[in-house]
C-alpha positions as CSV (number, residue, x, y, z in Angstrom):
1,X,108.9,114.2,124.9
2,X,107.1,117.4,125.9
3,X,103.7,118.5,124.9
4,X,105.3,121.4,122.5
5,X,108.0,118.8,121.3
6,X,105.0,116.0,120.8
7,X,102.9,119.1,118.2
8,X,106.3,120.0,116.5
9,X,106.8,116.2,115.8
10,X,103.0,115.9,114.6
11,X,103.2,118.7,112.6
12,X,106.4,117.7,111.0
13,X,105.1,113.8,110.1
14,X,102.3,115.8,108.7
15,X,104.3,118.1,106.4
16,X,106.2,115.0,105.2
17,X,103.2,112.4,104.5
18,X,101.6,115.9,102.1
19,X,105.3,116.5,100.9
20,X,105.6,112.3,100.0
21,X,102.0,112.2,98.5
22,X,103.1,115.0,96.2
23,X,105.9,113.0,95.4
24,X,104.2,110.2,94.5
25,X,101.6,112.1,92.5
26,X,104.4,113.5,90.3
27,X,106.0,110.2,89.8
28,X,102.7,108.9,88.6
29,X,102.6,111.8,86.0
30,X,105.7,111.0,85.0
31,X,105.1,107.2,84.4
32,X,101.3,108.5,82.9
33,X,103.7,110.4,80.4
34,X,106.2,107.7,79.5
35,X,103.4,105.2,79.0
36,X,102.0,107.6,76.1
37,X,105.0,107.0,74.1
38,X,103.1,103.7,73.7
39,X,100.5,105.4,71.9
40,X,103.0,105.2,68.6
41,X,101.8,104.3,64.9
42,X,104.2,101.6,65.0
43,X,102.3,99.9,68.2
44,X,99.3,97.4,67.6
45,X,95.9,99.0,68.0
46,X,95.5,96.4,70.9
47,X,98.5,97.3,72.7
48,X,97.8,100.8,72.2
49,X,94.3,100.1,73.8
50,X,95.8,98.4,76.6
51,X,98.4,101.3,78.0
52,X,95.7,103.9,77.1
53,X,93.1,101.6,79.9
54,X,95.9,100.6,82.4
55,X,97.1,104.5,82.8
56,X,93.2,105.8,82.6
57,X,91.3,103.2,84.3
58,X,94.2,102.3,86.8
59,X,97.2,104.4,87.2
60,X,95.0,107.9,86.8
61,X,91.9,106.6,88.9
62,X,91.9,108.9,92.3
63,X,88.9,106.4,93.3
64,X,90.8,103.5,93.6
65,X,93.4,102.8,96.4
66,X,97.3,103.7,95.4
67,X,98.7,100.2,95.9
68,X,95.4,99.0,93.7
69,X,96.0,101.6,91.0
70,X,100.5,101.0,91.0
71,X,99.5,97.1,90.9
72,X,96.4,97.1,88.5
73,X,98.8,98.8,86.1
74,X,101.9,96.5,86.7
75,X,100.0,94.0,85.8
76,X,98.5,95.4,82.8
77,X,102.0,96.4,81.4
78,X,102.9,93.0,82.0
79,X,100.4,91.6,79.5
80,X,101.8,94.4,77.1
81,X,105.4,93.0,77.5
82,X,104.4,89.5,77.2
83,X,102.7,90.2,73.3
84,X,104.0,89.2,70.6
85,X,103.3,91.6,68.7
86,X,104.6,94.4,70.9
87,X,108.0,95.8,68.3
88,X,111.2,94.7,70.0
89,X,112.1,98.9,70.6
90,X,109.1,99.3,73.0
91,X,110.2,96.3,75.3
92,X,113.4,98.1,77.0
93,X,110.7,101.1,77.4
94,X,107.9,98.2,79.2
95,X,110.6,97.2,81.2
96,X,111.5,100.5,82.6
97,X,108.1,101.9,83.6
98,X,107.4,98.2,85.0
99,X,110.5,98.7,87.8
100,X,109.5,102.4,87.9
101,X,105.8,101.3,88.9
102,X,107.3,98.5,91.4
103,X,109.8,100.9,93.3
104,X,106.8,103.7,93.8
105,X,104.6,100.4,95.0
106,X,106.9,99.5,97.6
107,X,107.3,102.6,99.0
108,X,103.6,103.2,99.2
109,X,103.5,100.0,100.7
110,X,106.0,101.0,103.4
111,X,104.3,104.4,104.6
């Protein structure tokens, strides 16, 4: 590999980790959005509480390492799932964001 070739290839890995972290930013809007519909009448004030903290205090913390913040909230929503009192139609929706927040996580974990 050449000097100019060796830049071009730099620049390019470059482009792609910025263009991949924008990816991953959206995605985590996206889960930060489906995790509001938590924040429904019909939910327990306690499970309510808990989404709003896992996507505020983990999922939407830039201070806190990705992998921290994807695994913080995992863990969180697995609490929620586990409830009892969390109504049967919002378990399907736990489930979901739980293998959304898994897939992102492994391929932070893999960059």
């Amino acid at each position: 590999m050449d000097l100019k070739s060796a830049v071009v290839h730099r620049q390019n890995s470059a482009e792609g980790c910025v263009e991949a972290m924008n990816d991953v930013n959206t995605r985590i809007q996206q889960i930060a959005t489906v995790l509001e519909q938590l924040q429904d009448s019909q939910v327990p004030r306690n499970i309510r509480k808990s989404a709003k903290e896992a996507t505020t205090e983990w999922l939407l913390n830039e201070d806190k390492d990705m992998d921290v913040r994807l695994g913080m909230t995992a863990s969180k929503l697995d609490e929620i799932f586990n409830d009892a009192n969390l109504p049967i139609h919002f378990g399907p929706l736990c489930l979901q964001i739980q293998t959304a927040l898994e897939s992102l996580l492994r391929e932070v974990q893999s960059n």
